[in-house]
N, C-alpha and C positions, 0 to 999 in steps of 0.2 A: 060233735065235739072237735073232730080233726079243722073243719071249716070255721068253726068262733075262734080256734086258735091259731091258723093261718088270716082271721081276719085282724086277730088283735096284733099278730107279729108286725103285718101289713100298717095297720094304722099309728104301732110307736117308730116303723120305719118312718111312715109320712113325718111325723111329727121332728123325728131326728132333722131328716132333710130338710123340711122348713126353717126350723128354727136355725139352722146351720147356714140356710140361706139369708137369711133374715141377719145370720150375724153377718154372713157374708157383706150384705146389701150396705148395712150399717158403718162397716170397715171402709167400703169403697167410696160412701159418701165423705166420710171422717177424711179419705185422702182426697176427695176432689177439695173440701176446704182447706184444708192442709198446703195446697198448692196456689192457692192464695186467689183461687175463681171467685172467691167471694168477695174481693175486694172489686174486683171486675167486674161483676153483675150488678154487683152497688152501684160503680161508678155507670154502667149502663141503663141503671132504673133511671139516675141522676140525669145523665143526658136523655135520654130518650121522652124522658119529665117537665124537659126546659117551657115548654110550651102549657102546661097545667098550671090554670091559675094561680094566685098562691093560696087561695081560700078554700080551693080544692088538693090543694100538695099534697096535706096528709094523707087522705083518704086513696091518693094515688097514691103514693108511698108504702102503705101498709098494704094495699090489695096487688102490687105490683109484688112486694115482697109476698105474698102470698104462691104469688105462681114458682116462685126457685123450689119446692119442694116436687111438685112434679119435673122439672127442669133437673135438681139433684138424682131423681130415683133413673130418669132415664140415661141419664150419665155413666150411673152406679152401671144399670143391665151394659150398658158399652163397653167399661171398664171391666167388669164380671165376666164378659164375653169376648176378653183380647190378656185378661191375668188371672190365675189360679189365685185364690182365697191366701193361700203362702204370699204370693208373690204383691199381693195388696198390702197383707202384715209387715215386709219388709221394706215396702216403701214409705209405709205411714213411719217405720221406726225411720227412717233415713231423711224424712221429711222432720220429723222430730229431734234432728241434730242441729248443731251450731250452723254447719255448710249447708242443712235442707233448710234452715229457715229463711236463711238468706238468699238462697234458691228462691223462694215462696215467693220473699218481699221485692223480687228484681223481676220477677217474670212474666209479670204483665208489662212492664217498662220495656224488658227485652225485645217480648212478642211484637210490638208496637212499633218500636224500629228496626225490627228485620223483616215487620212486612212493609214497611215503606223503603229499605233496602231492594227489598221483592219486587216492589213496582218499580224502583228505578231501573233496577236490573230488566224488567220485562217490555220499557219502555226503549233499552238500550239494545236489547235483542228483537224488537220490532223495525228498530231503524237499521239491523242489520240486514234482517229478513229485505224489507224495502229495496235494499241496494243490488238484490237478486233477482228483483221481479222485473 
């Protein structure tokens, strides 16, 4: 008896855990959309696409969208694994403001020219390198 009852404690632990995880998982994906990756992935199926027929587009289209949910979930365990379940909660709410949304819709723009700021920058610190060798 003591053993069915230490198994069943055990298995609505498991189940707690899971499904906690699972919301967890769900929150985390909710924020990577939220941040506006999805406009970005779009726009990467889209380029990466330029070269598929157009009588094949769709079918790339839809199976290319197919792979962003494994792409999503391992994002989530990244995300999962650098923010506490709170600290995902609080960012979805803050993504969800007037300021996070605009955040969202600027930041793939931003990323875009501050890594090409980056490369100038890295191109400008190579020619200084240079001047030492």
């Amino acid at each position: 008896m003591k053993n069915f009852l230490l198994a069943s404690l055990l298995l609505v632990v498991s189940f707690v855990n899971a499904q906690t995880n699972e919301d967890f998982k769900n929150e985390a994906i909710e924020f990577i959309k939220l941040t506006g990756a999805t406009s970005a992935f779009d726009a990467a199926i889209d380029q990466l696409g330029t070269s598929v027929p157009a009588d094949k587009k769709e079918a790339y289209t839809i199976e290319a969208q197919e792979t962003l949910t494994g792409l999503y979930n391992q994002m989530a365990d990244l995300y999962m694994s650098e923010f506490t379940h709170k600290e995902i909660k609080d960012l979805i709410a803050f993504y969800n403001t007037p300021l996070g949304k605009k955040l969202a819709s600027k930041q793939l723009s931003i990323t875009q020219k501050a890594m090409n700021l980056g490369q100038n920058w890295a191109v400008e610190v190579r020619d200084v390198a240079n001047k030492y060798q």
